[in-house]
SEKOLKOL-923088 format. One record per atom (N, C-alpha, C, CB): x, y, z. Coordinates in steps of 0.2 Angstrom, whole numbers, plus 5000, padded with zeros to 4 digits. Glycine has a CB too. Layout:
BEGIN
XYZ/...
//
This chain:
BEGIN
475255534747/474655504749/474755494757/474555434746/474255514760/474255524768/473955454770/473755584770/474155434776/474055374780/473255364778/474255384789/472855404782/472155394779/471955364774/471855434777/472155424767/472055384762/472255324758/472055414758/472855294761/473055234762/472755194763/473355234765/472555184769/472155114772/471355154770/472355074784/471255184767/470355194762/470755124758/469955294754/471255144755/471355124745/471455044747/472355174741/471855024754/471954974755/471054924757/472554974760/470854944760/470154934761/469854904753/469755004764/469754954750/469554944741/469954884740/469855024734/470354864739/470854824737/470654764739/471554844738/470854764747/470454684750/469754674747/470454684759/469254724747/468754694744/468554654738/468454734744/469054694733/469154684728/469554624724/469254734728/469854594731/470254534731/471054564725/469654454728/471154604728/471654634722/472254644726/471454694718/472154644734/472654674738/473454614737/472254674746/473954654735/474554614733/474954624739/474854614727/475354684738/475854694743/475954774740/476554634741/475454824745/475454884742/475854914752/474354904738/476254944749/476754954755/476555004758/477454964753/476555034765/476455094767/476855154763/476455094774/476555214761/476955264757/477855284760/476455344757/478255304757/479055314759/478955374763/479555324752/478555454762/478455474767/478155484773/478455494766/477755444773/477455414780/478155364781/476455364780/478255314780/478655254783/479155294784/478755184780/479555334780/480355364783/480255414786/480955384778/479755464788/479755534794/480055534797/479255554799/480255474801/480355474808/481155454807/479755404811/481555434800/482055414800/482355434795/482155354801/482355524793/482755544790/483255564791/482655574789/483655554787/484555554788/484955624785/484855484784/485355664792/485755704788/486055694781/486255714792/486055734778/486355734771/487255734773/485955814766/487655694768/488355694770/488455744764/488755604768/489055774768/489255844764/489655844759/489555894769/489755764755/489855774746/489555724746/490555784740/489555724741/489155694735/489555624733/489155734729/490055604735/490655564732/490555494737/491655614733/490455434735/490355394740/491055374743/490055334737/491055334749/491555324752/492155274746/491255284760/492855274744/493055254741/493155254734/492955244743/492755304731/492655324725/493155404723/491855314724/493455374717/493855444716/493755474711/494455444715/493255524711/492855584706/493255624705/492255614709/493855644708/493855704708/494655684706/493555754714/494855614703/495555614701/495955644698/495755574699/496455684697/496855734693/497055684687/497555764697/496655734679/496855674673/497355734669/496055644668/497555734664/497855774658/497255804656/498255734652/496755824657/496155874656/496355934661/495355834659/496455994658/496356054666/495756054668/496656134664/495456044673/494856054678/495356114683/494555964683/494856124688/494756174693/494956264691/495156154699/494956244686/495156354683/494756394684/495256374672/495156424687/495156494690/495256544688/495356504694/494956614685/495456684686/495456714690/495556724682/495756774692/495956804698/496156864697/496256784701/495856924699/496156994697/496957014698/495657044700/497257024694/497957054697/497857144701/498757064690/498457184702/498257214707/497957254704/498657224712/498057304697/497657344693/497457284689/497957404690/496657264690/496257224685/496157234678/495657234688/496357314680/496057334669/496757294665/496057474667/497157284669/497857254667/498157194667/498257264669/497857164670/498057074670/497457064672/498557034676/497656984673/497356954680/497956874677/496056934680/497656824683/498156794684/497556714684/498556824691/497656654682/497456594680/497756544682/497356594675/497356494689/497556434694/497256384688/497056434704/497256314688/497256244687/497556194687/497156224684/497356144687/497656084689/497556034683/497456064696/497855994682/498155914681/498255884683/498555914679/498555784681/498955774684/499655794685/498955734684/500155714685/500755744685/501055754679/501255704689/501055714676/501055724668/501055774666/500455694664/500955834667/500955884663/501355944671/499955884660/501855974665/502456014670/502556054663/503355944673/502556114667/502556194666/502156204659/503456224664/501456184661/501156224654/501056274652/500656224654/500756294646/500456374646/499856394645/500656404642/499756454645/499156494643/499156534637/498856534648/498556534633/498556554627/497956594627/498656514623/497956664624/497556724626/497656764620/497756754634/497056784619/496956824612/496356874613/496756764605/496256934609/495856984608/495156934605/496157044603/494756934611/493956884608/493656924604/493356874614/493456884595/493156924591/492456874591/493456934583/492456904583/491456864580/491856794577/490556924570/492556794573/492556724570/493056694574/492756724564/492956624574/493356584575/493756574576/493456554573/494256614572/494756634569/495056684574/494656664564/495456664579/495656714586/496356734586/495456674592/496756714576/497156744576/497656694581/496856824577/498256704578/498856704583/498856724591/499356744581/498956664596/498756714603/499556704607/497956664608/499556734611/499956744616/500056694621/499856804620/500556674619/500756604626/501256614632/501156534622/501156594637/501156624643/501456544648/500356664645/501956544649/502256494653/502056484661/503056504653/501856444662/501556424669/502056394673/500856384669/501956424680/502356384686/502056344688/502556414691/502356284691/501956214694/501956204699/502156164693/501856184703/501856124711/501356084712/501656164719/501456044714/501455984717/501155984723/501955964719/500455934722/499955904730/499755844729/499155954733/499855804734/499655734734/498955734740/500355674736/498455724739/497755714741/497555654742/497355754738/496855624745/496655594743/496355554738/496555604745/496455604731/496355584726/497155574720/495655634725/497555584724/498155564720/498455624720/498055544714/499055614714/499755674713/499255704709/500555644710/499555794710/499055844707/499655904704/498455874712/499655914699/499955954698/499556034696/500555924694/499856074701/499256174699/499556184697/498956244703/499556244694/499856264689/499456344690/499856214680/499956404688/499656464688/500256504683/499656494697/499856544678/500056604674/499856664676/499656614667/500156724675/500256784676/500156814669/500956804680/499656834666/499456874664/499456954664/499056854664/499657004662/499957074661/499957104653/500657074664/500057164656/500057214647/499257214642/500657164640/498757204646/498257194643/497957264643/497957154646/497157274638/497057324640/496457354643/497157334636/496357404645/495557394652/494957384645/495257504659/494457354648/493957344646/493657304640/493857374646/494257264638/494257204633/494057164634/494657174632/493657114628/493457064632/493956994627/492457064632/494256944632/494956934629/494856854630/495756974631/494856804625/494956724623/495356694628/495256704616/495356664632/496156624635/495756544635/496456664646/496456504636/496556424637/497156404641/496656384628/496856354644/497556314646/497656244645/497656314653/498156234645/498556164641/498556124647/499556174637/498456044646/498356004648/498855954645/497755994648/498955894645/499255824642/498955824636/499255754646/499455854630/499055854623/498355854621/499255804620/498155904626/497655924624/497356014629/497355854625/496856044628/496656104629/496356094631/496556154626/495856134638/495456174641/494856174632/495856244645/494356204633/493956254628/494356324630/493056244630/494056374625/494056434626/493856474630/494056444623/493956504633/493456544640/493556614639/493756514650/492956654640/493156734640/492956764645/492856774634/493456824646/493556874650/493656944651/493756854651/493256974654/493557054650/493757114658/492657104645/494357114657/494657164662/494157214661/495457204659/494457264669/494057304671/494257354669/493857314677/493657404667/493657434662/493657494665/493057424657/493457574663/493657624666/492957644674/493657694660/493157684676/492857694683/492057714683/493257754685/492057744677/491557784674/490857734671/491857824668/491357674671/490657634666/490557574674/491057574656/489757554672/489557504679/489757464679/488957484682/489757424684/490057374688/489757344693/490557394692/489457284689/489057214690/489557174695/488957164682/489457144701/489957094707/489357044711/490557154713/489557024713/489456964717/489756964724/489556914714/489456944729/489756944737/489356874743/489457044741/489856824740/489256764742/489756734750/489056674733/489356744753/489656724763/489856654760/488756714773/490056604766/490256544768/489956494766/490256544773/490256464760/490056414756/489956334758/490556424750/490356334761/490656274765/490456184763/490456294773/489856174766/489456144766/489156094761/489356164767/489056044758/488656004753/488556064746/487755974757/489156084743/489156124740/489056124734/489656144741/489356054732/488856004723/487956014725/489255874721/487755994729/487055984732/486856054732/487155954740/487056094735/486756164740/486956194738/486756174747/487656224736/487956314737/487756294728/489056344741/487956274724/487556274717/486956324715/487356204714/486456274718/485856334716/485956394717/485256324720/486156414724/486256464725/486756514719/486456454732/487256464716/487756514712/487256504704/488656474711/486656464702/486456464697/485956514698/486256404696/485556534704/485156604705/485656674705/484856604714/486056674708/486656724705/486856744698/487356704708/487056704695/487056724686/486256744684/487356644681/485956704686/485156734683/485156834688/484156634688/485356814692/485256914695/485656934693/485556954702/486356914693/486656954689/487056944685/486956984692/486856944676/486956914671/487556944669/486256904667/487857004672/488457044667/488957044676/488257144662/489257004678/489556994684/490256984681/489256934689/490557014684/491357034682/491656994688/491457124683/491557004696/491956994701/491656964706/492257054702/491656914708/491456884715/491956874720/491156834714/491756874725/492056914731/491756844737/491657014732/492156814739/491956734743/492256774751/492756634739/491756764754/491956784763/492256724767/491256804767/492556674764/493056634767/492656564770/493356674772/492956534772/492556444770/492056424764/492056414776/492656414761/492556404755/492056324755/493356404751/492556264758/492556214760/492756214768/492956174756/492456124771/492656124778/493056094777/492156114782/493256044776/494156034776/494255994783/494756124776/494755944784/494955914789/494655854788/494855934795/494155834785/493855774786/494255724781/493155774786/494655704779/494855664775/494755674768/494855624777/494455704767/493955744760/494055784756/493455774761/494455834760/494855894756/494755924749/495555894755/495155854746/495055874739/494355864736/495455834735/494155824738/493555804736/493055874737/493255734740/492955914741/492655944743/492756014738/492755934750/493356024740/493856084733/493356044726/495256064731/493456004724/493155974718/492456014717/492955894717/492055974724/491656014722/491056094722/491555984724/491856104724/491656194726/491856214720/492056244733/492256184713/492556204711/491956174703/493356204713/491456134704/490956114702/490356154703/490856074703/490256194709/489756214710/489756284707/489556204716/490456314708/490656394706/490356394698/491656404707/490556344695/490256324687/490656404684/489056314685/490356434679/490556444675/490956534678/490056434668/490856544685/490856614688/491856624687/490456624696/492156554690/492856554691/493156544684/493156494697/492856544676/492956574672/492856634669/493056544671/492256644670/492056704666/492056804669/491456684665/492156784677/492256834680/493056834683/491756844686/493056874687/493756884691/493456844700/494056984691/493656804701/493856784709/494156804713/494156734709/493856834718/494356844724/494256824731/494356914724/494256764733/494156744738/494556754746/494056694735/494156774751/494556774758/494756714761/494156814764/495156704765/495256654769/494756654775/496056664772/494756584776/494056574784/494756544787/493156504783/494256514792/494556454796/494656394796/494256454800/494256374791/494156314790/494756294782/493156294788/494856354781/495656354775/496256314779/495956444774/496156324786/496656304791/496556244794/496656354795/496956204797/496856164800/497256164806/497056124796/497056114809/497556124817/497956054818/496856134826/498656104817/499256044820/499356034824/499856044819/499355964828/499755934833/498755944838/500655984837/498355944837/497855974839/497755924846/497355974833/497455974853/497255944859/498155924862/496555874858/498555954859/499255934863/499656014864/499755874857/499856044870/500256094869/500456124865/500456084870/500756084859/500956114851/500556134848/501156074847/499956114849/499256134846/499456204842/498656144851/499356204833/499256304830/498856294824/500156354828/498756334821/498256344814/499056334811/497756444813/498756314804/499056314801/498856304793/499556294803/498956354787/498656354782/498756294778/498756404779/498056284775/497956204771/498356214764/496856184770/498456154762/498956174757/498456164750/499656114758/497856154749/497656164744/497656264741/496956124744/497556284746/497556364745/498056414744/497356394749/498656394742/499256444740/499156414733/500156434743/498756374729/499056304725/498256314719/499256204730/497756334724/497156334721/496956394717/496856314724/497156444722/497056534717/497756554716/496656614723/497656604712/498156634706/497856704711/497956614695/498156734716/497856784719/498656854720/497656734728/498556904720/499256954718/499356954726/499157044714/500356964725/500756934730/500857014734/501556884726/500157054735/500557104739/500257114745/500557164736/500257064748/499957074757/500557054759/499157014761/500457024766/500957024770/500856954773/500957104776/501456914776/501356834777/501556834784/501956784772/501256794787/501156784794/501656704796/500156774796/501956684802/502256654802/502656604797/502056644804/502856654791/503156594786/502756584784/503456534787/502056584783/501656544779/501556574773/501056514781/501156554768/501156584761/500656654764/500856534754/500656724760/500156794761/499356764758/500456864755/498956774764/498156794762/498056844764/497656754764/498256904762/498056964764/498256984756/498457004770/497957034753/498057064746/497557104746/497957014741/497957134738/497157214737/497357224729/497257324744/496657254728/496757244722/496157324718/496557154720/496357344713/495757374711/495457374705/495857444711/495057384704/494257354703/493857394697/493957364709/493957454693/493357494690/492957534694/492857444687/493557574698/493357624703/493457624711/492757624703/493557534712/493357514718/494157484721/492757474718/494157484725/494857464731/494557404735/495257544737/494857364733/494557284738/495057274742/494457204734/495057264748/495757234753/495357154757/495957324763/495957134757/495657044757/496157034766/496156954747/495957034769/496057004776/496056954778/495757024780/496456914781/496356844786/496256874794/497156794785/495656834794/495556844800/495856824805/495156834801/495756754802/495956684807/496656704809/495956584803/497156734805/497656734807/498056794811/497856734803/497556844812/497156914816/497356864822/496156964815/496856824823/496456774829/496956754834/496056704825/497056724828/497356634831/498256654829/496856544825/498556694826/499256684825/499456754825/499456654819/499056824830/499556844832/499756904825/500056784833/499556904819/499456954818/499057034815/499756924816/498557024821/498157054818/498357154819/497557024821/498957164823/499357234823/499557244816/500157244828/499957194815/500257174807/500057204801/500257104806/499257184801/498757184796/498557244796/498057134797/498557274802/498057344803/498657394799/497857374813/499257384800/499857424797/499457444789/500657364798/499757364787/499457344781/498957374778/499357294781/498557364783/497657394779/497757454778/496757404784/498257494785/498157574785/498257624778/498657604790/498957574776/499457574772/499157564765/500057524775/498657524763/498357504757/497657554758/498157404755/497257594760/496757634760/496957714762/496257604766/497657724764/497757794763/497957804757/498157814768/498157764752/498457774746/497857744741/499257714745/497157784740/496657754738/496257794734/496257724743/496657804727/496257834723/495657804721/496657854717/495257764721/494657724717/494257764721/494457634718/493557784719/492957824724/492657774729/492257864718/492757704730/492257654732/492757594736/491757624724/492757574741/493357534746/492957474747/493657564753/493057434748/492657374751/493357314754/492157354744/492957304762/493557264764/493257184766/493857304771/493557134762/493257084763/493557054769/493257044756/493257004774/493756984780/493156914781/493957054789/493456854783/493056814784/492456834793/493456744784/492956824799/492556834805/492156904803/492956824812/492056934808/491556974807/491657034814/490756924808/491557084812/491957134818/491257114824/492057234815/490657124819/490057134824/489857064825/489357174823/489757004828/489556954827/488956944827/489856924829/488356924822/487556894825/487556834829/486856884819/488056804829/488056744833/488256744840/488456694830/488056704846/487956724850/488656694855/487356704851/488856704862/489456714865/490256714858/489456644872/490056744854/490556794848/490956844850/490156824844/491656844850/491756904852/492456924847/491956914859/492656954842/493056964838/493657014841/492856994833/493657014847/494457064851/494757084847/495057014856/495257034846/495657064842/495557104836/496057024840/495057114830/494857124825/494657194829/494257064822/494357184833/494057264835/494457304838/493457274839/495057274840/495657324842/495957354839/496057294844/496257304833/496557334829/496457354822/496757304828/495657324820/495757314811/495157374810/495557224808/494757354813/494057404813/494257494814/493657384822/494657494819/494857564819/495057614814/495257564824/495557564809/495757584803/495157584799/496157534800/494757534798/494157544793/493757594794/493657484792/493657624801/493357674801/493457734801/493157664803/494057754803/494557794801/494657814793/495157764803/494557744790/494657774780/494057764777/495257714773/493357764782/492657764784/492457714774/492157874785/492657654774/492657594769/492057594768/492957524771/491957594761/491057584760/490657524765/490757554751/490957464763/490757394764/491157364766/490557364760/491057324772/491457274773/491057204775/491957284777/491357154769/490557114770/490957044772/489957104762/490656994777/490956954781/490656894780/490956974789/490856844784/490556774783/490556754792/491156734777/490556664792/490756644798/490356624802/491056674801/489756664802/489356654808/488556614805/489156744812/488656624798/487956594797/487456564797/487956584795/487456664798/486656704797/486756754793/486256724804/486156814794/486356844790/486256924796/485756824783/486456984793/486557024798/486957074795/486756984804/486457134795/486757234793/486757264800/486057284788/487257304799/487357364802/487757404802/487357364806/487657504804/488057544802/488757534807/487757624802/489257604807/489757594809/489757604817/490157634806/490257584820/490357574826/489957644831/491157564827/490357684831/490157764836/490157814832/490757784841/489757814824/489457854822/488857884819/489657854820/488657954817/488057934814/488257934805/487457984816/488757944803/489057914795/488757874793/489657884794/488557884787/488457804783/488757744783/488657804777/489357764781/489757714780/490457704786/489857714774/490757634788/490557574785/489957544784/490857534786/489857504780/489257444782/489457404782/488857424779/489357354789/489457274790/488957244788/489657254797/489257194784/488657164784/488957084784/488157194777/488457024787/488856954788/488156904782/488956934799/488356854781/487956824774/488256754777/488256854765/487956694772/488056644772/487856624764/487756614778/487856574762/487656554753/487656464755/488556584745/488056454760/487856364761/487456334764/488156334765/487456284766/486856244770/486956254777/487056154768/487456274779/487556254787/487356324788/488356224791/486956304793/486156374796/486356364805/485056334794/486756454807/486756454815/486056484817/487456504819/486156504824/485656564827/485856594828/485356574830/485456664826/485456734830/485456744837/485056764828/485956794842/486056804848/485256844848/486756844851/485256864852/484956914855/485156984853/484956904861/485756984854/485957064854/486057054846/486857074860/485957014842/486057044836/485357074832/486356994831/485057034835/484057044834/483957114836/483256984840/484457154841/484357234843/484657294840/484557234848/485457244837/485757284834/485757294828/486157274836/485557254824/485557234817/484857234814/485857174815/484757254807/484357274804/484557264795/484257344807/484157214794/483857164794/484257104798/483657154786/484157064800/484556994801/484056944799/484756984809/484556864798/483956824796/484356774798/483556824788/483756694799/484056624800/483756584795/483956584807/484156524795/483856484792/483756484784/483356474795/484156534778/484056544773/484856574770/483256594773/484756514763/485456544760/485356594754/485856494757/485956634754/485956694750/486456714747/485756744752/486156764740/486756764738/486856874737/486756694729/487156924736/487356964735/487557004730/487656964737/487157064727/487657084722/487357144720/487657034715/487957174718/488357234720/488257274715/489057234721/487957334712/487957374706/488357444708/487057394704/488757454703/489057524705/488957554698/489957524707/488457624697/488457654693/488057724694/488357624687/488557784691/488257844692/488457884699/487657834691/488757854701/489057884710/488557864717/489057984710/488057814711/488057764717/487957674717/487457794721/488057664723/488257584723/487757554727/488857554726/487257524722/486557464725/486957404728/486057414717/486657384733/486557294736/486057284737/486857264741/485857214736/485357184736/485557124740/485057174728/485357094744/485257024747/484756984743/485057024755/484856934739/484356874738/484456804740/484156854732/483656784741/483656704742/484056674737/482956684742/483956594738/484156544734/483556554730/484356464737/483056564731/482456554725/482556614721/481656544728/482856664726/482756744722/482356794724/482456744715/482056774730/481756844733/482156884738/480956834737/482056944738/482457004740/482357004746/482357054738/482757004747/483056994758/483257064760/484156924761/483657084756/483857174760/484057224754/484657164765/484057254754/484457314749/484357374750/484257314742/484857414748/485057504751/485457494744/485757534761/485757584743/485857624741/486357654745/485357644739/487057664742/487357724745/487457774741/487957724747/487457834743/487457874736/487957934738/486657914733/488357934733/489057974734/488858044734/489657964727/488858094737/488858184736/489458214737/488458214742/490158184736/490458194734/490758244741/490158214728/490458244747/490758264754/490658234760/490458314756/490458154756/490258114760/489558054755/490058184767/489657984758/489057954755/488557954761/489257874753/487957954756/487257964761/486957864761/486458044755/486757844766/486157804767/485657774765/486057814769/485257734759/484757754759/484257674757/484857824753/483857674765/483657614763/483057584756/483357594769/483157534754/482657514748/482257454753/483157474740/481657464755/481057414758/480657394749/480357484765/480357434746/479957384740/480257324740/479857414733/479757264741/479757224738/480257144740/479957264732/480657184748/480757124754/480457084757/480857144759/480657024759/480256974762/480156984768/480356914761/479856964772/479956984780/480556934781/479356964786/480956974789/481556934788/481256864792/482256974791/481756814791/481556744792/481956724798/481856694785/481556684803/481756644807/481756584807/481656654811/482256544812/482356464811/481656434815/483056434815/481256384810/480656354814/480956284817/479956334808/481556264817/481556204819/481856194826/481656174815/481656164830/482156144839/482856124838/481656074845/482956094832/483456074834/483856034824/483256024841/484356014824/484455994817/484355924816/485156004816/484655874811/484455804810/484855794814/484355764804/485355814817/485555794822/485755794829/485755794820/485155824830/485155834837/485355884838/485455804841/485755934837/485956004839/485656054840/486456024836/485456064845/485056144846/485256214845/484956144851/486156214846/486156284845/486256324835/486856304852/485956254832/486156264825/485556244822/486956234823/485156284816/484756254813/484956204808/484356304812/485156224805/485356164800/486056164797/484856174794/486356084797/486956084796/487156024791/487056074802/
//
């Protein structure tokens, strides 16, 4: 009800001698005093996300030939030390037969929300394209049963997901977005996270993991996970003092069940890895650690080394920053020194980024090739702006709108589609294999125009960021 029709109604009322205490409406009176949303859900002091003898946060995760394992993160409390996993051939009865049990390793994190114990199985000897029962054991008691089916031969398609930088009010906001993703793509095998997962550092941590690990719902059991490292995985020790360095957050060696064949940067645990897929060769980069620690020669070794040895017809290189950035005084140096030259050199189908969120396509550096394709995405709440130079160089780009990705590989060629949170189609191409080379091929039916930010500034004042 608008102010107007308000004081009509209140007018009627006084005449009518009926007037009591009829208030001005809640969105006229609060316009003026809306309040940023807090980025969970969890009040101050309340512990939602305590570690009980229930396994919550489970995960799987492809090993490095998918059609052959995969590998399975969760947690508990402390109470519960070296569980297992139990995994059987999924039929029509009940009856799932005698299953295979599988001893899990443990560690230990104390969080805000208390002593946690993860736990991860290594699953192997399976067969491609199965679709196979697994549980994990808690304090006298089990998980439900969850299914899952290895990747199957090369030849049959391949349903995936590719959702940017989650970060943000993620029980709230990045949910929808993952409940529109299963409705697109209802046979999704593998999703593919471009790093900030969560934003971390605020005393929240866990809380925040809870709720990414709520919002993910039923994808971190029924598909394979493969998530990149961001920045915000990291934290900064000794920070604004000489000592000042990145260093990796300790819920992420502890939270994925991820294969141990990248390469580890100052001692810290490996976020680099690769893995294949049902045709396809994924390589998982850290950027931040390109960046900020010095090894981004290191990595390029690595990448060279994992894409010259690459029988799958289809590569795709996940990295959080972004070689091309749409965000503005952006500059990825190191990334483009070192890492880029390699991807284009083993000319990678895709390599799809996070970080800057917005949204933003483009072909490869100093060619007229198809491929690579960069492309940068967001799936969260928190909304930057485009430079200028990305509105010239990129095609499509967009602000102010989350989205989610997903990937069709069949017949020698591989669809992407960009959609909204509601489900309308933001971008999509076609590459198509000829077998001497992939060809290009844009899909326009049925795109929205791309979107810009309408607003001066956020609820909180900040101008150079639409929504945060």
């Amino acid at each position: 009800m608008g102010v107007a029709a308000f004081e009509a109604r209140r007018a009627v009322a006084l005449a009518a001698g009926l007037w009591l205490s009829l208030a001005l409406p809640v969105e006229a009176e609060q316009a003026s005093a809306r309040a940023p949303e807090p980025n969970t859900l969890v009040p101050p002091g309340v512990m939602r996300y305590a570690p009980s003898g229930f396994p919550d946060r489970i995960v799987a995760s492809p090993a490095q030939d998918a059609s052959r394992g995969f590998a399975v993160a969760w947690r508990t409390d402390a109470a519960v030390d070296a569980p297992v996993l139990e995994i059987a051939i999924a039929g029509d009865s009940p009856d799932l037969g005698e299953p295979r049990r599988i001893v899990a390793s443990t560690r230990a994190l104390r969080s805000e929300n208390g002593l946690a114990h993860h736990h991860r199985a290594d699953v192997d000897g399976l067969e491609p394209g199965v679709l196979y029962a697994y549980r994990v054991q808690g304090d006298r008691t089990w998980s439900p049963w969850m299914q899952l089916r290895t990747a199957g031969d090369a030849s049959e398609p391949l349903e995936l997901l590719y959702l940017g930088d989650t970060q943000n009010k993620n029980a709230s906001l990045t949910s929808r977005v993952v409940r529109e993703a299963l409705r697109q793509a209802p046979d999704v095998r593998l999703v593919l996270y471009a790093g900030d997962l969560v934003s971390g550092g605020d005393g929240e941590d866990d809380n925040e993991w809870g709720e990414w690990f709520d919002a993910a719902g039923v994808l971190s059991t029924s598909s394979m996970t493969a998530p990149a490292p961001g920045n915000h995985e990291y934290f900064e020790e000794f920070e604004d003092t000489p000592r000042e360095r990145r260093v990796l957050g300790a819920h992420w060696p502890l939270q994925f069940a991820l294969p141990g064949n990248g390469i580890a940067a100052d001692g810290e645990p490996a976020t680099t890895y690769w893995f294949d897929y049902q045709g396809v060769r994924v390589a998982v980069v850290d950027g931040t650690s390109a960046l900020d620690l010095g090894s981004a020669a290191a990595q390029a070794r690595w990448l060279d080394g994992v894409l010259s040895d690459n029988p799958p017809r289809w590569s795709i290189v996940l990295i959080h920053q972004p070689f091309h950035s749409p965000r503005a005084d952006r500059d990825n140096v190191e990334l483009k020194r070192h890492l880029q030259p390699v991807i284009e050199r083993h000319r990678v189908d895709l390599v799809l980024q996070g970080h800057d969120h917005t949204y933003g396509r483009r072909g490869p550096a100093r060619s007229a090739a198809a491929t690579p394709v960069y492309v940068v995405s967001v799936a969260g709440a928190k909304q930057y702006r485009l430079s200028e130079q990305a509105r010239a160089t990129m095609d499509p780009v967009g602000e102010d709108t989350q989205l989610l990705q997903r990937i069709r590989i069949a017949d020698g060629r591989l669809r992407y589609e960009a959609r909204t949170a509601t489900g309308r189609l933001y971008d999509a191409f076609e590459l198509v294999d000829e077998g001497e080379g992939k060809r290009l091929v844009e899909l326009r039916e049925g795109r929205i125009e791309p979107r810009d930010c309408g607003r001066e500034q956020t609820l909180k004042g900040r101008r150079d960021r639409c929504w945060e």
